[in-house]
C-alpha distance (Angstrom), angle and dihedral (degrees) to the residues before:
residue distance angle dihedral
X1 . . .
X2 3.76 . .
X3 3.77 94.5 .
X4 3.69 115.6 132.4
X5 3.89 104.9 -90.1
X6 3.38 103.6 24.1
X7 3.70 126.0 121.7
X8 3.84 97.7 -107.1
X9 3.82 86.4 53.3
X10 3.57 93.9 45.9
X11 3.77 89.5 47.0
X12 3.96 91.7 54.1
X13 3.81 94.3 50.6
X14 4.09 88.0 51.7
X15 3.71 90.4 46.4
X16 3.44 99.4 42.0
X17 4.40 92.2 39.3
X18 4.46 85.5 53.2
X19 3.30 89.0 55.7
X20 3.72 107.4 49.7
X21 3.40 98.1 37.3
X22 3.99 106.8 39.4
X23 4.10 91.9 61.2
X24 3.69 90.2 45.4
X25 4.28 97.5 52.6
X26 4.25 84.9 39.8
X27 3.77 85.1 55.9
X28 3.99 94.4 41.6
X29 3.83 83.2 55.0
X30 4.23 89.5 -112.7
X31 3.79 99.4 116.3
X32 3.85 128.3 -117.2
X33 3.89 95.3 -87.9
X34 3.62 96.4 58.5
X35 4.12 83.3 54.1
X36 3.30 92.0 54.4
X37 4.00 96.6 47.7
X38 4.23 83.6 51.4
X39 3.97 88.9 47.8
X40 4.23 89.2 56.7
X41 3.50 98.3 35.1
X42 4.20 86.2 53.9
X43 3.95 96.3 40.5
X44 3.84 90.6 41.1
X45 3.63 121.6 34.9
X46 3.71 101.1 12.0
X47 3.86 101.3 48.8
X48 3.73 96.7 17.2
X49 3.99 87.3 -131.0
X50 3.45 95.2 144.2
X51 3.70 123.4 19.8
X52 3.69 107.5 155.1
X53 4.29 84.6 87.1
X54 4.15 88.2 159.1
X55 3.24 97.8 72.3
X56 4.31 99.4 39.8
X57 4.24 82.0 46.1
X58 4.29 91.1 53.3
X59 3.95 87.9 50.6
X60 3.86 98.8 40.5
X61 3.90 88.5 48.2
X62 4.22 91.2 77.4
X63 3.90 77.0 64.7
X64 3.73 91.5 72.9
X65 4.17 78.9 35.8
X66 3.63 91.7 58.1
X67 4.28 91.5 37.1
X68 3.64 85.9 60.1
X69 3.80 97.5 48.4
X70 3.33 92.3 61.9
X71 3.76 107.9 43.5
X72 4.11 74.8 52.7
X73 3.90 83.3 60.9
X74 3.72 93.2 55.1
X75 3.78 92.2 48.5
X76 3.46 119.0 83.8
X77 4.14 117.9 -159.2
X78 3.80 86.1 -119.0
X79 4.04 93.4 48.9
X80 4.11 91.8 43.9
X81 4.10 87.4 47.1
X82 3.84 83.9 51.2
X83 4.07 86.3 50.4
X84 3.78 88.7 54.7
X85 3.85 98.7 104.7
X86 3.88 93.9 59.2
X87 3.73 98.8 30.6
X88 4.01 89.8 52.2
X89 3.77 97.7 17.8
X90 4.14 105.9 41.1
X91 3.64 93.1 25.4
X92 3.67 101.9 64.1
X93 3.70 98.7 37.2
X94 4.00 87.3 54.5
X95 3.37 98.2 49.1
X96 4.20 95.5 41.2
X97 3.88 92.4 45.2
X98 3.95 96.9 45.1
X99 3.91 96.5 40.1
X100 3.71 85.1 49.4
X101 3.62 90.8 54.8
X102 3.41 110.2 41.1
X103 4.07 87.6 48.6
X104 3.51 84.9 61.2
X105 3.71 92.9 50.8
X106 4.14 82.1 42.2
X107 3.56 91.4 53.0
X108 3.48 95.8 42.3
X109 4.09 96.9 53.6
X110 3.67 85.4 56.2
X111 4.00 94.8 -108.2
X112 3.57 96.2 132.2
X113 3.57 154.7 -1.1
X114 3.97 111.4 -96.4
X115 3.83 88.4 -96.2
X116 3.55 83.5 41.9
X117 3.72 95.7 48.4
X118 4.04 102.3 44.0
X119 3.59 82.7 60.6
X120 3.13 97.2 53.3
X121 4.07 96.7 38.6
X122 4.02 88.9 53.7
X123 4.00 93.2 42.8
X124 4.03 86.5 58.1
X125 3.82 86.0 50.2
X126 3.98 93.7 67.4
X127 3.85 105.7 88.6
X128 3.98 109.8 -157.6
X129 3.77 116.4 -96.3
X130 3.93 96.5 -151.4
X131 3.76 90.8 52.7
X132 3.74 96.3 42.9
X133 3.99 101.7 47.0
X134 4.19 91.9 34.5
X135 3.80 91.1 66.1
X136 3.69 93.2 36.4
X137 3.77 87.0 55.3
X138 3.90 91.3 45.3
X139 3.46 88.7 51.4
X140 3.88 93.6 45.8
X141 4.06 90.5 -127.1
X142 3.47 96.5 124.9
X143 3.09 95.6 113.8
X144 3.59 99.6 31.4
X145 4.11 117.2 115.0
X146 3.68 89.8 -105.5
X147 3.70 96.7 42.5
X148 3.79 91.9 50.3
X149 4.35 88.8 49.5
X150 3.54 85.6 53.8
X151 3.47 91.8 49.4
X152 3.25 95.5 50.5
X153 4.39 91.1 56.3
X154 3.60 86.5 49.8
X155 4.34 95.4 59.3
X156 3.67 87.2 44.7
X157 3.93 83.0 45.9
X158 3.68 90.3 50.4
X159 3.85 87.6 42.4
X160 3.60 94.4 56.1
X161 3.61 104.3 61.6
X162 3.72 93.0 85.3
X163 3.39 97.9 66.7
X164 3.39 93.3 40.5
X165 3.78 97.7 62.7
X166 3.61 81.3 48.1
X167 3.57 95.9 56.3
X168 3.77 86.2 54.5
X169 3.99 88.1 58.4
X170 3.56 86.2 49.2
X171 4.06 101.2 53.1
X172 3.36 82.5 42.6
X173 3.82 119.5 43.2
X174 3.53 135.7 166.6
X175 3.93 121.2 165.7
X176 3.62 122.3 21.4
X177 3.56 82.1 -119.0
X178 3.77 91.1 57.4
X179 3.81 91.3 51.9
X180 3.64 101.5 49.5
X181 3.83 85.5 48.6
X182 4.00 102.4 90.8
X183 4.12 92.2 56.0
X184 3.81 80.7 55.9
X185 3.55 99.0 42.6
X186 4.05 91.5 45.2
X187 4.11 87.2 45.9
X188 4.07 84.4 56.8
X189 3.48 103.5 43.7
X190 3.79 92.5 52.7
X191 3.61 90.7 50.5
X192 3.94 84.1 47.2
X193 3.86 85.6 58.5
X194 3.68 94.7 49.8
X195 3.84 99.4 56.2
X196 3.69 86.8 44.7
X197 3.16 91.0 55.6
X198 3.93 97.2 40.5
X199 4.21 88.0 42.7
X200 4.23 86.3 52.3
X201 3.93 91.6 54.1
X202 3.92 101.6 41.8
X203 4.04 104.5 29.1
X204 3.63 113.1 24.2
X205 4.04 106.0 63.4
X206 3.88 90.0 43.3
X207 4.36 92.8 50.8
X208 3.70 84.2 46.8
X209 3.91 95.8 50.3
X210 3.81 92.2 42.6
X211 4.24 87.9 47.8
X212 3.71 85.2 47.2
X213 3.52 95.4 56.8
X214 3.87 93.0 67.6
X215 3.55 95.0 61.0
X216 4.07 91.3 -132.5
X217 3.67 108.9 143.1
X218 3.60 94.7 -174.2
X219 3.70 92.4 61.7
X220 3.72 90.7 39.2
X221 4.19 79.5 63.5
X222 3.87 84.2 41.2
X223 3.51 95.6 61.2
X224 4.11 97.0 46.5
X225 3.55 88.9 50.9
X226 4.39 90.5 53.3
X227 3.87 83.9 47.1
X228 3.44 105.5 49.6
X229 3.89 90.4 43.6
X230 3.31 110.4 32.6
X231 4.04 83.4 47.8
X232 4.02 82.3 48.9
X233 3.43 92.0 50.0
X234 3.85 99.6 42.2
X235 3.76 86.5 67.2
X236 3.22 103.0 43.7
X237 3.86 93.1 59.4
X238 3.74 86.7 57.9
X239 3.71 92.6 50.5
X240 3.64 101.2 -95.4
X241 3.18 131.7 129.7
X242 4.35 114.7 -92.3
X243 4.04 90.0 -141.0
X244 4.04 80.4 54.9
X245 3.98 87.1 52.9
X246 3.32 94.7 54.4
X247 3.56 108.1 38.0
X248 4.09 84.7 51.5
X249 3.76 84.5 59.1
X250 4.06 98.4 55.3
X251 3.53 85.4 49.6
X252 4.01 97.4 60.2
X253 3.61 79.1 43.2
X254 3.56 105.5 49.5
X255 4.10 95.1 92.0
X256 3.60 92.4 49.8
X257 3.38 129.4 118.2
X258 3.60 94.1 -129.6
X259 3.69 98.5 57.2
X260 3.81 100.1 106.3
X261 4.15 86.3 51.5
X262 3.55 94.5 53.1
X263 3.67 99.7 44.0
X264 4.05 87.0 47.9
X265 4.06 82.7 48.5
X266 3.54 99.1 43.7
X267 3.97 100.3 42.1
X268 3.74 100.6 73.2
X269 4.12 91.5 60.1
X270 3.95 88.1 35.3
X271 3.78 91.8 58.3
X272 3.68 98.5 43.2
X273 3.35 102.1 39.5
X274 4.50 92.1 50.7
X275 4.05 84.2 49.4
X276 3.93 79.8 48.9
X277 3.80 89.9 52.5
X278 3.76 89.2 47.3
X279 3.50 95.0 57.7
X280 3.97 93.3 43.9
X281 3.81 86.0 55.5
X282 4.18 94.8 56.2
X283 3.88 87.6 32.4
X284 4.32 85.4 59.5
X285 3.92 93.5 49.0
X286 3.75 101.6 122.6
X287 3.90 93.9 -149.0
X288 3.55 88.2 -177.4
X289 4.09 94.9 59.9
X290 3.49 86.0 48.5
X291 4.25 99.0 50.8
X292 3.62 85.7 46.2
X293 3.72 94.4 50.9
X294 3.76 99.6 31.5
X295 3.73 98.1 133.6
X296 3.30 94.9 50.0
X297 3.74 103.6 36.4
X298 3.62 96.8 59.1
X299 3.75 104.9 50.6
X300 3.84 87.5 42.0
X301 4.28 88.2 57.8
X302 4.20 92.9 47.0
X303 3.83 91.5 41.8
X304 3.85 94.5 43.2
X305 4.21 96.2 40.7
X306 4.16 91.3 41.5
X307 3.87 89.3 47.0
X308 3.82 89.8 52.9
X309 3.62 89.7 40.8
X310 3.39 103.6 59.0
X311 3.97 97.8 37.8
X312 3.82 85.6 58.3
X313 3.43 91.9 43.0
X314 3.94 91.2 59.2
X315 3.60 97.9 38.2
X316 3.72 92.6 56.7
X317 4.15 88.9 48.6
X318 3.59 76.9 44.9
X319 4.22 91.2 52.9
X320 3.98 83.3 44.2
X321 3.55 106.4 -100.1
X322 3.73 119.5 150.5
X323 3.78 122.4 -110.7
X324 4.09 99.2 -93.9
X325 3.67 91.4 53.1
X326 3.67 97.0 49.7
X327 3.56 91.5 50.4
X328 3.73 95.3 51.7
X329 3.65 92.7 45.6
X330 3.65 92.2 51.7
X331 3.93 95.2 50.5
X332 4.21 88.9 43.5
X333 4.28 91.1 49.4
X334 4.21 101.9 41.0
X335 3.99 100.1 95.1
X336 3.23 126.8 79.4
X337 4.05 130.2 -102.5
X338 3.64 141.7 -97.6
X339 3.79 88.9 -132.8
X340 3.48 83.0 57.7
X341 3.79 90.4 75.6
X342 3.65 84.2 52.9
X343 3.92 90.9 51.8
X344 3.63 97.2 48.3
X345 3.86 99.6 47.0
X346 4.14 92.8 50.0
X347 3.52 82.3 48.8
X348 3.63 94.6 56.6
X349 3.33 97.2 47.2
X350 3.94 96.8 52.0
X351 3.84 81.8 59.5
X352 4.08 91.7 -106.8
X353 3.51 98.8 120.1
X354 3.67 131.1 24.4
X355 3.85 124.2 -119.5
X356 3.50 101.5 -110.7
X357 3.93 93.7 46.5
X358 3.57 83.2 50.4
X359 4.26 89.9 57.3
X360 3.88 85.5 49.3
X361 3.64 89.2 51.0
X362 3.85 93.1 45.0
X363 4.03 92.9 49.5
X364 4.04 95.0 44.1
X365 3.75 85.3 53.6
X366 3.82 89.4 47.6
X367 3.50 104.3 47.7
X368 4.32 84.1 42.4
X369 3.49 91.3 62.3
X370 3.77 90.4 36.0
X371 3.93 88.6 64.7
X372 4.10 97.2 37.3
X373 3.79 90.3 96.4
X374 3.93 90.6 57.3
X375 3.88 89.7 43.3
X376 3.64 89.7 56.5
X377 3.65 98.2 51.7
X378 3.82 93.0 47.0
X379 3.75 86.9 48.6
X380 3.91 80.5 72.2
X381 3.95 97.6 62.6
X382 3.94 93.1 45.9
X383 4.41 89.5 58.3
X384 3.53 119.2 95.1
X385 3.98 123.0 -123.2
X386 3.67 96.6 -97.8
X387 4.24 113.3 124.0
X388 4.17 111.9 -99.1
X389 3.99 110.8 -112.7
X390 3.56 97.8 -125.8
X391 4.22 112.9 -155.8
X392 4.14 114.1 -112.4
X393 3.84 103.6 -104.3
X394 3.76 106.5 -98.1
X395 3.57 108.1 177.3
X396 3.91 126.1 117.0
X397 3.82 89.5 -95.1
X398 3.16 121.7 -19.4
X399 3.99 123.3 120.9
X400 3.61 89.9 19.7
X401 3.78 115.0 163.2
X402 3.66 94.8 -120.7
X403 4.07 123.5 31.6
X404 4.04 106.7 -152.4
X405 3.98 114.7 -157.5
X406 4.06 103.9 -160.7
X407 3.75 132.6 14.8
X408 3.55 103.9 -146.1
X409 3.81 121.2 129.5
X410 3.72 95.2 -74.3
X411 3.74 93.3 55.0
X412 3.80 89.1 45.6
X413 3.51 94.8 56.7
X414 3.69 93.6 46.0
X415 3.90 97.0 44.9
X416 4.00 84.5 60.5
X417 3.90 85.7 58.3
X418 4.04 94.9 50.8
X419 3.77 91.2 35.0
X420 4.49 91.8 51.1
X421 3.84 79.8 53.5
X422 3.80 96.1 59.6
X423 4.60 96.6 -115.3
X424 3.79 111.9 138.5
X425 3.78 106.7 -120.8
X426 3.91 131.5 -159.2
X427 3.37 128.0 -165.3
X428 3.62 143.0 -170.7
X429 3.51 126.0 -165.9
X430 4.37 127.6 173.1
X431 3.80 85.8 -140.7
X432 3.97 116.2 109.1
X433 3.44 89.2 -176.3
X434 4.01 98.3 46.9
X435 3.91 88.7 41.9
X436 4.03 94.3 59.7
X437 4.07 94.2 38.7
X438 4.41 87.1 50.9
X439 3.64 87.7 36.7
X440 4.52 85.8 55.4
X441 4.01 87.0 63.0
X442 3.69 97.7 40.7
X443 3.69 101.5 -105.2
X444 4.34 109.1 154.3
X445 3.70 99.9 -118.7
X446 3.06 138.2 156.4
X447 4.12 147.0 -158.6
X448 3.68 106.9 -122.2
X449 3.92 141.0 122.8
X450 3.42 121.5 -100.4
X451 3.53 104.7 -156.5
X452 3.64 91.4 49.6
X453 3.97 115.5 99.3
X454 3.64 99.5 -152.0
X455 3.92 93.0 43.2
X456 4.20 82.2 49.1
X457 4.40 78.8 53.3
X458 3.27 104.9 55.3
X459 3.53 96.7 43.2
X460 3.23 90.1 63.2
X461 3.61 116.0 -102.9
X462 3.75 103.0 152.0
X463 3.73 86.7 61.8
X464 3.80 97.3 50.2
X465 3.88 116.1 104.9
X466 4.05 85.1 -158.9
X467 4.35 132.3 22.4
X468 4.09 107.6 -156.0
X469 3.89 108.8 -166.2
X470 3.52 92.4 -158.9
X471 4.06 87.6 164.4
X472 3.79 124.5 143.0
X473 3.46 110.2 -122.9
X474 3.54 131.2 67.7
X475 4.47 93.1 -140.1
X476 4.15 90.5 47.3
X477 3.68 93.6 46.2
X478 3.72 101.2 51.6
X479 4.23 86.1 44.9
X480 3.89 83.0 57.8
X481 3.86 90.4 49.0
X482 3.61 95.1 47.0
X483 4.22 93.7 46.1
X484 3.73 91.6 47.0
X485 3.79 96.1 48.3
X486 3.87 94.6 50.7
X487 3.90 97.1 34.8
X488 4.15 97.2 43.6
X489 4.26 102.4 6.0
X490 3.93 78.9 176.5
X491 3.27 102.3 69.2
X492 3.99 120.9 97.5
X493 3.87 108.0 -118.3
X494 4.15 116.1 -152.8
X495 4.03 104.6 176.1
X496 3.56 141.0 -175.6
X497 3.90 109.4 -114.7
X498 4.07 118.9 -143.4
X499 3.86 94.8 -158.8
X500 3.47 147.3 -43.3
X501 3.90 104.6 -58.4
X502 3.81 84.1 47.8
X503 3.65 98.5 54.9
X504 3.51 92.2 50.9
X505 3.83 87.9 48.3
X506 3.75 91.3 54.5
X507 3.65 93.8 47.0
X508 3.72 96.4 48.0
X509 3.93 78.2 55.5
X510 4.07 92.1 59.9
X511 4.11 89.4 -110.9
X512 4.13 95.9 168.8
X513 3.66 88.9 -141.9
X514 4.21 135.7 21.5
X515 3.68 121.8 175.6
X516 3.98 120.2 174.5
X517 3.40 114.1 -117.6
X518 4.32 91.0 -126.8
X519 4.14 103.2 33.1
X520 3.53 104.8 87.4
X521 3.82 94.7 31.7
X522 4.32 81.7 49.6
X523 3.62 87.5 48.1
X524 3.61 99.0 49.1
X525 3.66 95.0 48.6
X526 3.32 94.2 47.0
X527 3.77 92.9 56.8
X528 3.57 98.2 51.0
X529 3.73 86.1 45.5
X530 3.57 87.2 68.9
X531 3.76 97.7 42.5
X532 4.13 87.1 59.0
X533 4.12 80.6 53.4
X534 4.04 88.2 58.6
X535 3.46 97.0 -98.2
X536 3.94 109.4 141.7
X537 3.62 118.4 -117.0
X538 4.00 100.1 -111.1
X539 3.36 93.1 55.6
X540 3.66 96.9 46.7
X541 3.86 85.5 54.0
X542 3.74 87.0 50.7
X543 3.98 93.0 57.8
X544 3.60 87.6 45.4
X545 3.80 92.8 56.8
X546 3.06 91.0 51.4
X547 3.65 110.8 48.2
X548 4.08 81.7 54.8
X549 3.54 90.5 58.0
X550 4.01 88.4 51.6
X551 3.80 85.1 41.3
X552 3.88 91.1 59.0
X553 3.83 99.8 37.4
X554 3.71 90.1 51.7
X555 3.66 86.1 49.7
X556 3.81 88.6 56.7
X557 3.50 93.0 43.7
X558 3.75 97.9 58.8
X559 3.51 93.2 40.3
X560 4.25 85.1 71.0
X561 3.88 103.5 23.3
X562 4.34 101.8 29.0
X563 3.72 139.5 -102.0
X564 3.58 94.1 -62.1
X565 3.70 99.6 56.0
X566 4.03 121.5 81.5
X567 3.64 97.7 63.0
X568 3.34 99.0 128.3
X569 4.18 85.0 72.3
X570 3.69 88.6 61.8
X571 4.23 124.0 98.0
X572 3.44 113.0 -139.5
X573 4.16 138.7 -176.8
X574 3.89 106.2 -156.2
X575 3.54 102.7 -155.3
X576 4.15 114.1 -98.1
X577 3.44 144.3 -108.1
X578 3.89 95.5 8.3
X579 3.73 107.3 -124.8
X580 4.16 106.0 -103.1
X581 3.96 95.4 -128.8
X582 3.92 108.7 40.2
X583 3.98 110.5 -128.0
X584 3.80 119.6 -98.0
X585 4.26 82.4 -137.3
X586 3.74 118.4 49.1
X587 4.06 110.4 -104.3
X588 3.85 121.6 -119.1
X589 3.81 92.5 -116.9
X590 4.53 89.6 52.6
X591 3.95 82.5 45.6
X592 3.84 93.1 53.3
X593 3.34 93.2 42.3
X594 3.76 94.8 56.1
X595 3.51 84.2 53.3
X596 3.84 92.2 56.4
X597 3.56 91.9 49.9
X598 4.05 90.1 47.4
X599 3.51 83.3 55.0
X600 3.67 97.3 49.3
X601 3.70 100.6 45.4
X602 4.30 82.9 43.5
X603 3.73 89.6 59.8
X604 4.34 86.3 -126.7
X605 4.10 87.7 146.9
């Protein structure tokens, strides 16, 4: 198994390259991808470690499968209608004017035929997906306004490859069969996209809730992975692309309650499966193609990445974005695509383009994305001084002023509090049962873990100005304390209390705020207890001031001396007369007074 050249080798030297190199271009300021392009081009073509790269590129692509699953998460139906005008406005009219132009140039070279050359001209237009949305996540511009236009290009991009490969079948027919075959093929993939679309709404949420129910994580995690690829592979069969699939998926999943589970579930394989893809890409750089071809190779990639460049630049002045956007979206599209590859290849074969035009094409595209990351950072010296419009977060959750860890009926009564005062609220909750009762009367809730950092991530935690752990129990809240204070010490902590020993515990931990779950509902009774007894209301409102502000001293007291100290603060009722001979058998009202004192000395109240 450990031979040299098997897969478990191969896998180690991946592994063990990713994680050298992507902490040491993150510190150097270069970004994790372009690590990961260095770690394949050293493993592949300069040591010839690996060199079956086809088979590490097909399992790295459900990276960019996984990638678009989860921006699919993020995007509501409502939000992506909203999107329309750029997705099926901006997106065409880049993709038509810059294939059209860089065919020319193609055609002009001497690549190509003209069939030849359009092919090539609109296969250049794709940008790549995983290199795009990887350093807008890096970044955190994801959901910036110029990461979501560029966003929007890219689904149209992804979109686009359908009639594309039918375009090939078209410049290059053979049956009459073969040529009527794209208006069928487009005919099934859109009715491909409706039943995904139909299956997403009616039989998704409810597997998830009855899955939910059984409290199994691992086939939670079992049933993300079956949706993203069977989704992925539902589309492909159709002739769609399996990033398409997938992202189609999120989106009928993007309202659910589930969301913040799934993306927590899903982001672990999505992460190491795009630095996979990364890797593939540097390991299939044919350095040889590209020495042999030098002086033609490098002009081709400046001409062909500044072209695209500055056509997206104007058409995005042209869609009315301001200067600073434009630029960054025209140093984040430039490169070239991985469904180029896919292009190029079914070009070949149709006898459009020869093979070694197709290598040139494959290594311009290579060494295009390979210099993306450095386009994006220079993008940052040509943008003026003016402040970035950032978009309003619109996703079902995330950025929320407040972050709200358990549902219960403490958290419900306090959500009606934040929620009268006009701050957004999410909250996640590990009850199925809780989730779909809130969910009834329109609370924004969520299934999710608590305890679980990456759960505590995606719903949105670094964007909350305040966490409430409004959980049950006294062991789960203090783990949610203790994550939250190592993973995000920054983040002001307001938590439900269980009793006495726990408050202090919680304060000792710097929690800004503690309540127990049974004081103020204790105090309240009590005071209207006394009103019923004839007291008036203003003085019953006195006493209850007051015992608070024994409550709290005592607190502070014990937090210095112990839990026994501060009980001079209490009231007390000793019971009297004494009886004149002491019972042989402990009385009920010595027994329940032991118990008091337990309680007392216990820190219960």
């Amino acid at each position: 198994m450990t031979a040299p050249g098997s897969l478990f080798t191969e896998m180690l030297l991946l592994l063990a390259g990713a994680v050298i190199a992507a902490p040491i271009f993150k510190r150097l300021g270069l970004g994790t991808v372009l690590g990961y392009l260095a770690v394949g081009v050293i493993i592949g073509p300069v040591f010839q470690r690996i060199t079956d790269t086809e088979e590490v590129l097909h399992v790295a692509e459900y990276g960019v499968v996984f990638l678009l699953f989860v921006i699919g998460l993020e995007l509501k139906p409502s939000r992506l209608w909203q999107m329309r005008g750029d997705v099926f406005g901006l997106g065409p009219v880049q993709v038509l004017l810059t294939g059209l132009a860089l065919a020319a140039l193609a055609f002009e070279t001497g690549m190509a035929t003209w069939q030849g050359s359009l092919i090539v001209g609109f296969g250049l237009a794709l940008s790549s997906t995983a290199f795009a949305l990887q350093l807008l996540n890096d970044a955190g511009d994801i959901n910036s306004r110029y990461g979501q236009r560029s966003f929007s290009v890219l689904l149209f991009q992804d979109l686009a490859i359908v009639p594309l490969l039918a375009l090939i079948t078209v410049l290059a027919p053979g049956t009459e069969e073969q040529a009527a075959t794209p208006f069928v093929d487009f005919a099934v993939a859109i009715a491909a996209i409706g039943a995904m679309i139909i299956a997403g709404k009616y039989l998704l949420n409810p597997m998830f809730q009855i899955i939910a129910r059984t409290g199994a994580r691992e086939v939670m995690i079992a049933a993300a992975l079956l949706v993203v690829l069977g989704s992925a592979a539902a589309m492909q069969m159709v002739g769609l692309s399996m990033a398409m699939g997938a992202f189609l998926a999120g989106v009928m999943l993007a309202e659910s309650s589930y969301r913040h589970e799934l993306e927590a579930d899903i982001e672990p394989f999505r992460g190491l499966l795009l630095a996979l893809f990364f890797v593939a890409v540097g390991l299939s750089l044919e350095l040889e193609v590209i020495v042999d071809h030098i002086l033609f190779i490098i002009p081709a990639v400046i001409v062909f990445m500044a072209v695209k460049a500055f056509i997206v630049y104007g058409l995005c002045r042209l869609w009315g974005s301001s200067h600073n956007d434009a630029i960054q979206i025209a140093f984040l599209l430039p490169q070239g695509g991985e469904f180029a590859f896919v292009l190029f290849t079914t070009a070949t074969a149709a006898g459009l383009l020869s093979s070694s035009t197709a290598s040139l094409l494959i290594a311009i595209v290579t060494l295009s994305m390979a210099l993306t990351p450095l386009g994006a950072a220079l993008a940052k010296r040509l943008m003026h001084g003016e402040a970035r419009e950032e978009l309003d977060e619109d996703f079902a959750g995330a950025g929320a002023d407040v972050l709200m860890i358990g549902f219960s009926r403490f958290g419900q009564i306090a959500s009606q509090m934040l929620l009268a005062g006009g701050s957004a609220v999410t909250v996640i909750d590990d009850s199925a049962d809780r989730i779909r009762q809130a969910a009834n009367f329109g609370f924004r809730i969520y299934f999710g873990d608590g305890t679980r950092r990456d759960v505590l991530v995606s719903s949105g935690i670094e964007k909350a100005k305040i966490v409430v752990v409004a959980t049950q129990k006294k062991e789960t809240t203090s783990r949610i304390v203790e994550l939250i204070q190592s993973e995000f010490p920054n983040v002001r902590l307001f938590a439900r209390s269980y009793d006495r020993i726990h408050s202090l515990w919680l304060r000792e931990k710097g929690v800004e705020y503690e309540l127990r779950e049974t004081l103020e509902s204790g105090l309240l009774f009590g005071a209207k207890t006394l009103e019923a007894l004839g007291m008036s209301e203003a003085r019953a409102e006195e006493i209850l001031q007051d015992i608070r502000r024994r409550d709290e001293e005592r607190l502070q007291i014990q937090a210095v001396e112990g839990i026994s100290a501060g009980r001079d603060k209490l009231f007390n009722s000793p019971v009297k007369p004494e009886p004149l001979i002491k019972p042989k058998r402990i009385s009920v009202q010595e027994d329940v007074a032991d118990e008091v004192e337990a309680g007392l000395s216990l820190g219960k109240w």
